[in-house]
N, C-alpha and C positions, 0 to 999 in steps of 0.2 A: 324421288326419281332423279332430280339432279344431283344431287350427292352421290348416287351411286353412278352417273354416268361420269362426274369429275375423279370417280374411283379408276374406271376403266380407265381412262385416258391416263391416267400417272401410271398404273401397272403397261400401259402399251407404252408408255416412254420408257420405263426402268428397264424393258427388256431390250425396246431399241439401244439406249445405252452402254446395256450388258453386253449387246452383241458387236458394237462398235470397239469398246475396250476389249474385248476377248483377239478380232480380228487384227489390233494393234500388237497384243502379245504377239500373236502368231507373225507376224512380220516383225517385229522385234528379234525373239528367234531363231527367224530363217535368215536374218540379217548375221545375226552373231554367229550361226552355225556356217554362213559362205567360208569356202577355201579363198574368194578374191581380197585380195592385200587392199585394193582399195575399202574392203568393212574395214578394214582393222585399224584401230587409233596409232596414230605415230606422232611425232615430232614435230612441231610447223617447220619448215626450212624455207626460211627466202630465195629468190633466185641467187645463185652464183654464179652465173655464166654473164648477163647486162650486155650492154648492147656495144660492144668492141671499135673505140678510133685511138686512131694515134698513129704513129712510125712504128717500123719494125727495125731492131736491131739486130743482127748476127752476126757472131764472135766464133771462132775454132777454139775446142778446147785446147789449153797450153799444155803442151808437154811435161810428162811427168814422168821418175822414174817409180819402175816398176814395184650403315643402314639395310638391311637383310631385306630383300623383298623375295625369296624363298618360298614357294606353294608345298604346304604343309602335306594336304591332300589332291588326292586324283581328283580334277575337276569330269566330269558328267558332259562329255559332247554335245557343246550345242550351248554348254554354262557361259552365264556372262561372269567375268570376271573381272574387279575393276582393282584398280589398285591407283597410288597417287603416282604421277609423274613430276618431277621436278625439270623445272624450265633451265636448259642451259644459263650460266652468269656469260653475257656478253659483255666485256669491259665500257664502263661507263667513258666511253669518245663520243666527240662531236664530230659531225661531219667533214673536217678539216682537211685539209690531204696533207700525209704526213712526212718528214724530212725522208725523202728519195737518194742516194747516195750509191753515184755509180766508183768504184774504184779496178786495177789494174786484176784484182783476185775478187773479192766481194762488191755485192750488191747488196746493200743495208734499207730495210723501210723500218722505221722509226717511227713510233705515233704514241699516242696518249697511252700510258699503260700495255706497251706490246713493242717488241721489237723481233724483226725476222731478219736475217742476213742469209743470203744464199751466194753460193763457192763458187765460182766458175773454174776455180780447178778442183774441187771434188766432185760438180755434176749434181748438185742439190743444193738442198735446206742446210744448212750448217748449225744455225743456230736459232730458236724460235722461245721467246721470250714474253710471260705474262705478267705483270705489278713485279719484274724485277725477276723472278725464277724462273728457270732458264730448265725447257722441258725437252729441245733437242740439243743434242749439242755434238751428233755425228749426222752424217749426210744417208739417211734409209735409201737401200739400195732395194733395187727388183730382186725375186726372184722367182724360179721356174722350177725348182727342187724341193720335195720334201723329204724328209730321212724314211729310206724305206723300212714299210713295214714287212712280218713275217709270211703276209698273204703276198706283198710284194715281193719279196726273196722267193717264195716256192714256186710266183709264176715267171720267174727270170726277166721281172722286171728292170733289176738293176743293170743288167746286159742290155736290154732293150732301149731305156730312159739316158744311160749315160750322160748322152749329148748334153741334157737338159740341167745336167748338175754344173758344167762349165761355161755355160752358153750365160745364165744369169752371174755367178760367181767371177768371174774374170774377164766381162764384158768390157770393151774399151768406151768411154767418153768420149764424144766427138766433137760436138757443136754445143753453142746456147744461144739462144735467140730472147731477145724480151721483145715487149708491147705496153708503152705506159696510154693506160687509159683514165677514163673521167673518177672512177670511183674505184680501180684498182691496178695493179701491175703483174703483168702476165710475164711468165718466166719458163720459157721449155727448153730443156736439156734431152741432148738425143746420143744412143747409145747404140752400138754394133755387139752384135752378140758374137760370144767367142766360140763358136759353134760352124762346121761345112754342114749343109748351107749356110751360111749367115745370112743374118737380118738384122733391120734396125728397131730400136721401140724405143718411144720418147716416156717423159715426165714432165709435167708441167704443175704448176705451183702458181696459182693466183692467189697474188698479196690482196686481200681486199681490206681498203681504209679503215674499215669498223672495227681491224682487226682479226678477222676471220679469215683461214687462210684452207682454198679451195688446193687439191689433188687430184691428177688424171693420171693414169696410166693407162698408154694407148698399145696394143700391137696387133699389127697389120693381118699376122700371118706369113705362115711359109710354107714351098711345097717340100714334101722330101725329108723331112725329120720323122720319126714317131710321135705316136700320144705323146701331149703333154702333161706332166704332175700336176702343177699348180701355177696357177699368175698371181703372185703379192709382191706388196713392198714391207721390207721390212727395217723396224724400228729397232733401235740400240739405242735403250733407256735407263735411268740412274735405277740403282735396284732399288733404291726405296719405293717408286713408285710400283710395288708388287699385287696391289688391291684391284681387281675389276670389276664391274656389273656393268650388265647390256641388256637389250631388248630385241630380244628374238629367239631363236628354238633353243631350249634346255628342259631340266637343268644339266644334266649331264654333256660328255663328247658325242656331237652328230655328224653327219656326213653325208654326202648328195644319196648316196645308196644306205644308210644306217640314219634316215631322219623321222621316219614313220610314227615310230614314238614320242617323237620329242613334241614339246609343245612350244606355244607362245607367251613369255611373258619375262616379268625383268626378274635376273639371276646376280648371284655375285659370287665369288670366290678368291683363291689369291693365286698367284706366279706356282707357288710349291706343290699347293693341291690339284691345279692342274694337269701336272706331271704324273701321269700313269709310271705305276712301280713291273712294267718287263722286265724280266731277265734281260731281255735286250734292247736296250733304249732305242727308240722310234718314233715315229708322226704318231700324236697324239694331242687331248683338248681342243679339237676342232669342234667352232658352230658355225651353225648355216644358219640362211634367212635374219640375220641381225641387222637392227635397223638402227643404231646407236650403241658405241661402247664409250666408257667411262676408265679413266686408268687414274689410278692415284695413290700418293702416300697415305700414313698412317694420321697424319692434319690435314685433308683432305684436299691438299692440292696436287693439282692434275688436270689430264686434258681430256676432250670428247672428240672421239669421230663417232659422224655423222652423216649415214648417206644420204647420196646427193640425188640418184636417182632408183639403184634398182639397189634392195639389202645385198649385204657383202657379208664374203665368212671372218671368220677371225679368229685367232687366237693368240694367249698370253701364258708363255711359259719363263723361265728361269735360264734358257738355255737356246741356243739356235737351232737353224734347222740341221747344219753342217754338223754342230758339234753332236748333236743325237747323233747322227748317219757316226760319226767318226770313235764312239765309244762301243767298245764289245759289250762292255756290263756297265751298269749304275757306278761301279767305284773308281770307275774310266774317266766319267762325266768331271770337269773340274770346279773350284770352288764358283759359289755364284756370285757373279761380281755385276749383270744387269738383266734388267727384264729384257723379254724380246717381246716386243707387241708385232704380230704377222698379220695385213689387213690383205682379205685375198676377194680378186673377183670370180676363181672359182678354183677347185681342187677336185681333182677323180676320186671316184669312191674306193672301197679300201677293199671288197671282193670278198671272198675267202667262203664262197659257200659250201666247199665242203671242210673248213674249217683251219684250212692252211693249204696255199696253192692255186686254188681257183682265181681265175684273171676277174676282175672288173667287168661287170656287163657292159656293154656297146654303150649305151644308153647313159652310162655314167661316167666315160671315157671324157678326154678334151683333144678334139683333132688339130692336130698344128696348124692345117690353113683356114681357120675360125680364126674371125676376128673378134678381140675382146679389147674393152676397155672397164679399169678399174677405177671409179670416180668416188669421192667421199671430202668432206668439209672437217677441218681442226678448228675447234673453240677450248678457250678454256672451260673446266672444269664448275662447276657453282659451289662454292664453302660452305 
């Protein structure tokens, strides 16, 4: 009689058991199936922003003349899917603070394996340097333009948006202001858009000691313009560095209004493949929702951005935005001579629901007096 009652009691635990693991699954699951960005695994990122003292300087600007990680199959809604992520390589520095060098045109930080110069008569980053290679080495400018497409030509778009192709593209440089603080150096460059109404919108650039070097792009808003295209900054990069992979919606081009299919997970491709083959060259290779992009040559050195707070889109083509918009056909487009990496806090959707013509839904538009800000972190690359 005791044997069979030490029978029952194990069969009444193995179910409790059962039922305990089963109700884990199922929260497991419902966890992996949430649309909230907070289930989904990202990147650790330290604070960038730390707790700001020191002086403020302001200066007027001087006068100028004019590894494949590729999802083979359709994952199953709701599929966990894991895959490895490789940790950023943060330059082995010590905590030091590094040679600061203020001069009459440049601002130099200098540190253990990393070196940043920013122009005070270009209005940026000039130069940004990791173990010696040198990954900017022109000042990324904003901008508010993308090369329209043929859904944008048929709703008279390009009539509509003009403003917004001059307003980033031939904006004046104004001011720079720094802030040297305990563990980094704060550097904002503020700009007048070349645009009636005009407005201003800055960029700011924290040198942080460890070698990490934070990005902001702010603007305010304004009344009285149309929708805007897009808000990025854009990068003018050596073409070798043509290779990318990110983490966020692919694998293919998505967009605020063409994202429904896309999914989550790390993609790669290069500068060429990215470039849709239209007859008439346009905004194309756009992702949304990216939570890290990787750019690099063919020995794998290269840089990471890395958001800072909310995913940013991006894209990386062969060619600019201006030079797309400025070619009738593909044989227009001239040789390639650098990558353009485009980091954007947002871009209107592309429309076209009866297949050429139809405007952008409301809902996927960007109204001029919305304020936005584009934030995101540069590290090198990991070899």
């Amino acid at each position: 009689m005791k044997i069979i009652t030490e029978i029952k009691k194990a069969c009444c635990f193995n179910r409790f058991a059962f039922l305990v693991m089963s109700l884990g699954l199922i929260a497991t699951f419902t966890a992996c199936s949430s649309d909230n960005d907070s289930d989904i695994p990202v990147y650790s990122l330290k604070d960038v922003e730390g707790n700001y003292s020191g002086n403020m300087l302001t200066e007027t600007a001087p006068s100028v003349n004019p590894q494949n990680y590729s999802f083979k199959e359709e994952q199953p809604q709701g599929a966990t899917v894991t895959a490895e992520v490789k940790d950023n390589q943060i330059p082995e520095t010590t905590l030091q603070k590094p040679t600061i060098v203020y001069s009459d045109v440049i601002i130099g930080v200098h540190g253990e394996n990393f070196s940043m110069m920013f122009d005070k008569k270009e209005g940026g980053i000039s130069s940004l340097k990791y173990n010696d290679y040198e990954y900017i080495t022109r000042t990324p400018k904003v901008s508010f333009w993308r090369a329209m497409t043929d859904n944008d030509t048929g709703a008279s778009e390009p009539y509509n948006l003009a403003q917004w192709y001059v307003a980033g593209k031939f904006a004046k440089y104004k001011t720079v202001s720094w802030l040297e603080q305990e563990d980094a150096l704060k550097i904002t460059f503020t700009y007048q858009a070349a645009c009636i109404p005009t407005f201003e919108f800055t960029v700011t650039y924290t040198a942080h000691f460890d070698g990490k070097l934070g990005v902001s792009v702010n603007y305010a808003g304004v009344s009285g313009m149309s929708d805007m295209p897009i808000l990025a900054l854009d990068f003018k990069m050596k073409k070798q560095l043509c290779n990318f992979q990110y983490y966020g919606l692919g694998p293919d081009e998505n967009y605020s209004d063409r994202c429904k299919g896309a999914r989550l997970g790390l993609w790669k491709s290069t500068a060429k493949e990215n470039l849709s083959g239209y007859l008439n060259p346009q905004e194309c290779g756009n992702r949304t929702g990216v939570r890290t992009l990787s750019v690099h040559d063919d020995m794998q050195h290269g840089l990471t951005f890395q958001k800072a707070s909310a995913p940013f889109e991006m894209n990386v083509l062969p060619y600019s935005a201006y030079e797309l918009e400025n070619a009738m056909h593909p044989d227009e487009l001239p040789s390639v001579r650098y990558t353009w990496v485009r980091i954007a806090a947002k871009q209107m959707g592309v429309g076209g629901d009866d297949s050429w013509g139809a405007p952008v839904h409301e809902e996927y538009r960007i109204h001029a007096d919305q304020p936005m800000k584009l934030e995101f972190v540069i590290m090198p690359l990991r070899s």
